[in-house]
N, C-alpha and C positions, 0 to 999 in steps of 0.2 A: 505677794498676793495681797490684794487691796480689797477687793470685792467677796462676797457669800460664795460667789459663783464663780471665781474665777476660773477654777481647774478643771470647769467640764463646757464654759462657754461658748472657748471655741474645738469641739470637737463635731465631728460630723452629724448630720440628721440622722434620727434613726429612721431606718426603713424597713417594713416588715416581708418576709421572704414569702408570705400566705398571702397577704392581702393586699391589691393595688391600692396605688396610693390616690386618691378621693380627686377628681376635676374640680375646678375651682366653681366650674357652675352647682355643681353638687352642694361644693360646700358654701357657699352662698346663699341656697337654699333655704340652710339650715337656721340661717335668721331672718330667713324672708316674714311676713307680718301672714299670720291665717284667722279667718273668720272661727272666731269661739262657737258663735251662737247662727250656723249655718241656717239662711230661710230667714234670718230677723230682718236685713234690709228688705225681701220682699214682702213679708208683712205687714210695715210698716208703710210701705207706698201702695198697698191694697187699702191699709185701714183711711188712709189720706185722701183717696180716690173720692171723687165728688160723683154722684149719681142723680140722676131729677125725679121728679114722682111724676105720677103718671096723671095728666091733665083729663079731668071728666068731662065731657061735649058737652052742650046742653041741647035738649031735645029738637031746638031748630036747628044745629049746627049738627046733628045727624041725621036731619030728615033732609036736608042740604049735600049731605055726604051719600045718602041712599041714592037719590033723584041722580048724580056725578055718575054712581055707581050702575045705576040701571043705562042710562044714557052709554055709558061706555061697551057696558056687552053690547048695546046694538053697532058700536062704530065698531068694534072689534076689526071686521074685516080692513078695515081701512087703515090700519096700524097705527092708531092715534099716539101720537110724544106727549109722554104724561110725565108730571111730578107729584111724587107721593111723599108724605110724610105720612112717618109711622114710628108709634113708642116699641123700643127691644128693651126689654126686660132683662135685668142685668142675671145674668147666673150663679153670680158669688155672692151679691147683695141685695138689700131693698134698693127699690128705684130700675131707674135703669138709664135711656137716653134716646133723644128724637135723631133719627134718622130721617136723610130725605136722600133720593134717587130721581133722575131722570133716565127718562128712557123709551123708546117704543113695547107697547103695551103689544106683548105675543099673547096671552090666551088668561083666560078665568077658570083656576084651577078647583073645580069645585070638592075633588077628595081629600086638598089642601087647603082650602077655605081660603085662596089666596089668589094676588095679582102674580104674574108670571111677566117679566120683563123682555125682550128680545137678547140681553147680555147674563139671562140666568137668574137675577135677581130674583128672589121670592118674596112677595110684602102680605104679609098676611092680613085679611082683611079686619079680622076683631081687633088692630091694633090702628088702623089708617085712622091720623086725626088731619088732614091735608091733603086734598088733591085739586090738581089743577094743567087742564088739559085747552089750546085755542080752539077744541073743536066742539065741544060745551058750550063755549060761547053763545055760538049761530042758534045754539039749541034753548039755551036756558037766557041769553042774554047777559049784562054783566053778571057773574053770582057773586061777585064780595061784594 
């Protein structure tokens, strides 16, 4: 005998007569890598998140946006293809981001204070800083 070990090296595995013996996936597992601090990657690409502030019109470029807006209820029936832009206000933080949609204009939802798209869409109107529809044109001439 040479070695510490010699007289028990080669003798069988033990095997327990109670308990299977563990899959090698199982036991693999056991050193797989786990998140300590669960929820910190998403934190951290919430806090990262870029958000825009929300643009103030100036009183011609809302009296430009009413004139768009009265103009349209009367085309309504005509199903005018409009693009809207409009700031959504972000939920988790300051700021938020401009949204634009096009689409045929189905109805002016007045207990929603809002445009109603033919695809569902809801653009709420206190928030439209953009629209632009060719059938305004005939009506107002170029408006930009």
């Amino acid at each position: 005998m040479n070695g510490k070990y010699d007289d028990i090296i080669h003798l069988p595995h033990p095997t327990s007569a109670r308990h299977p013996r563990m899959s090698m996936t199982d036991r693999a597992a056991q050193f797989s890598p786990f998140a300590a601090l669960t929820g910190h990657g998403a934190a951290i690409a919430e806090t990262s998140r870029v958000t825009q502030e929300r643009i103030e019109l100036s009183e011609d470029e809302k009296t430009l946006l009413d004139n768009k807006l009265q103009i349209l209820r009367k085309l309504i029936d005509e199903q005018p293809m409009i693009t809207a832009t409009w700031f959504s206000p972000d939920k988790k933080k300051a700021g938020g981001s401009y949204v634009t949609a096009t689409g045929i204009l189905k109805k002016f939802s007045d207990t929603e204070r809002a445009l109603i798209l033919e695809d569902g869409t809801s653009i709420p109107l206190m928030d439209v800083t953009g629209l632009d529809c060719e059938l305004l044109y005939s009506w107002l001439g170029d408006l930009n």
